[in-house]
C-alpha positions in Angstrom: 344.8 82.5 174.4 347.1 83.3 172.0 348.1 79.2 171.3 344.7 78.8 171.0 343.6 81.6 168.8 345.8 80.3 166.2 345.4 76.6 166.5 341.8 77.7 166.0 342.6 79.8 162.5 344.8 76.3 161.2 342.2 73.7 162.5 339.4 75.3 160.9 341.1 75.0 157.4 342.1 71.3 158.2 338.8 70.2 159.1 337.7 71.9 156.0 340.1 70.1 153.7 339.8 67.1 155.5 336.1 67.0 155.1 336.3 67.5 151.3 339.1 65.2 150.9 336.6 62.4 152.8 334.0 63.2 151.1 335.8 62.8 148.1 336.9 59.2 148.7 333.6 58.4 149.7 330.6 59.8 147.9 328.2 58.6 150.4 329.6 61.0 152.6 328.4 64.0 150.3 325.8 65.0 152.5 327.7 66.3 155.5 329.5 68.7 152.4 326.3 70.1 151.7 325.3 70.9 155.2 328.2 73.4 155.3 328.0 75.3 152.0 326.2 78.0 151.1 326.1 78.9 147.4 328.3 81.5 145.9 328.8 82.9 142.1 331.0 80.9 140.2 333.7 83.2 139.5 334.0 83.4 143.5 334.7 79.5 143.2 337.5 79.9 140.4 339.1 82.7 142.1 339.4 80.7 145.6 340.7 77.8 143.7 343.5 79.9 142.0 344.6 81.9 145.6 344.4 78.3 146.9 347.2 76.8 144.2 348.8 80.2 145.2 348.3 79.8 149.0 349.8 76.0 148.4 353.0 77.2 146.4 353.7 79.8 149.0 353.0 77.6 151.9 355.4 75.1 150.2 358.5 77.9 149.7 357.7 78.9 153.6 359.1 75.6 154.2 361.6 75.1 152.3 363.4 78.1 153.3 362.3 78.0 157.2 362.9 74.6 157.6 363.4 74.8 161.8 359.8 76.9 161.7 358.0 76.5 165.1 355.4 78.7 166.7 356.4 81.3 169.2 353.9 80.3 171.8 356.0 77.1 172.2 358.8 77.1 174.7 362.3 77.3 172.9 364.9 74.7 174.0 367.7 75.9 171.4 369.0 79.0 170.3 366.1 80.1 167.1 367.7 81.4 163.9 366.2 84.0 162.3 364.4 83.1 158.6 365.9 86.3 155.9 366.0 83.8 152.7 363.3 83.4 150.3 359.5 84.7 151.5 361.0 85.9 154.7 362.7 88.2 152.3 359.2 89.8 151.9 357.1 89.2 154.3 357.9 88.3 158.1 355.2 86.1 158.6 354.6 84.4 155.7 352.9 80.9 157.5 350.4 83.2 159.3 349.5 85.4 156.6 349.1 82.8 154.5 347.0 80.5 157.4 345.1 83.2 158.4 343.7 84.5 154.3 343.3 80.7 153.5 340.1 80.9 156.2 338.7 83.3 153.5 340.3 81.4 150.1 338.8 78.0 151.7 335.5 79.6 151.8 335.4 80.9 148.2 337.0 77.9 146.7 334.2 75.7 148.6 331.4 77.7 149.9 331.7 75.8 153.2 331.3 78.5 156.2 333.7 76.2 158.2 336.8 78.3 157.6 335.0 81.1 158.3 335.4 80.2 162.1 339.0 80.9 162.0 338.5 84.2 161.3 338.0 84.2 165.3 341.3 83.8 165.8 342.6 86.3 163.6 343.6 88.5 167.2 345.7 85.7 168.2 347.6 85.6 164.8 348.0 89.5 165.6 349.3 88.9 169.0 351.5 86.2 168.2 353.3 88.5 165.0 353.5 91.1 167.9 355.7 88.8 169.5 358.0 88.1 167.2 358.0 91.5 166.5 359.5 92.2 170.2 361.8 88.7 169.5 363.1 90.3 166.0 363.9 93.8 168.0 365.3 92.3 170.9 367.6 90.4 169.3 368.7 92.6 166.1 371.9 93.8 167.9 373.6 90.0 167.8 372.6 90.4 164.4 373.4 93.7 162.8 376.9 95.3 162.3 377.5 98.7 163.9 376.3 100.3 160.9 373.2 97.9 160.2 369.8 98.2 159.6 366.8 97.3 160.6 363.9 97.5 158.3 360.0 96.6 160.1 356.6 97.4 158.6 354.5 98.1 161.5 351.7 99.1 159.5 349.5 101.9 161.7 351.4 101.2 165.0 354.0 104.0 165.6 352.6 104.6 169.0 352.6 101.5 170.6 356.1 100.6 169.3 357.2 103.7 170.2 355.6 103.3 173.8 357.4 99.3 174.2 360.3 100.6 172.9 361.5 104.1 174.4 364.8 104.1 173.9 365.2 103.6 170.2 366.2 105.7 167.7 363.6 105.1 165.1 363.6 106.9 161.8 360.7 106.9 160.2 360.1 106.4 156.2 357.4 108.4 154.7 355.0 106.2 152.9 352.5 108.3 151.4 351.8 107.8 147.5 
């Protein structure tokens, strides 16, 4: 479910900009556009076309500095080396953030309901950051020096990561403001 889930989040963008690109080579085919939108204020419009320059730009440095990127729901046949350069220096999951808040930039910058759809498979995105979650834990010791660290937002978590992973010695950051 989990492949699924977030083919569905990437598919529904893609069949969103695929329509609008269509219908922009041929006009005829602005009827199907209208269909699917539903009319929003303006400012909604500019603002979803700026996050979707900014969604672009950041998709764009995802791939320059994660070249080898693959999903985690596909078998690995090679050993997988672990992005730390550019927006992996921020975020861990920079391609799914980004994939998964384009559903709702798509929708402001068009007013299509289209990418709306792959807000559905916003669990699987969860689930499959869970995993390389586990993958990024599991495999910190081949990375870290005896006196390394490991820093991981978990967001509201502590529990469960606490529960799948007994043994280690967490130290926890206070975060309050």
């Amino acid at each position: 479910w989990i492949g699924a889930g977030t083919l569905l989040v990437f598919l529904a963008n893609i069949a969103t900009m695929t329509m609008f690109l269509l219908s922009a080579l041929f006009p005829e085919w602005g009827g199907a556009i209208a269909s699917v939108r539903i009319t929003i204020p303006k400012e909604a419009n500019v603002l979803g076309a700026f996050l979707f320059i900014c969604n672009g730009l950041w998709g764009l440095l995802v791939l320059v500095f994660n070249p080898g990127y693959s999903p985690f729901f596909l078998k690995k046949n090679h050993r997988i080396l672990l992005a730390t350069k550019g927006p992996y220096a921020v975020i861990r999951h920079p391609r799914y953030a980004s994939e998964a808040s384009l559903n709702i930039i798509l929708f402001l910058f068009t007013g299509a309901w289209i990418p709306l759809l792959g807000v559905i498979g916003w669990a699987a995105i969860r689930a499959q950051a869970t995993r390389e979650e586990d993958f990024m834990l599991a495999a910190a010791p081949d990375h870290l020096t005896q006196r390394g660290v490991l820093v991981v937002e978990i967001g509201h978590n502590r529990a469960a990561l606490e529960r799948a992973f007994p043994r280690l010695p967490f130290t926890w950051l206070d975060t309050s403001g």
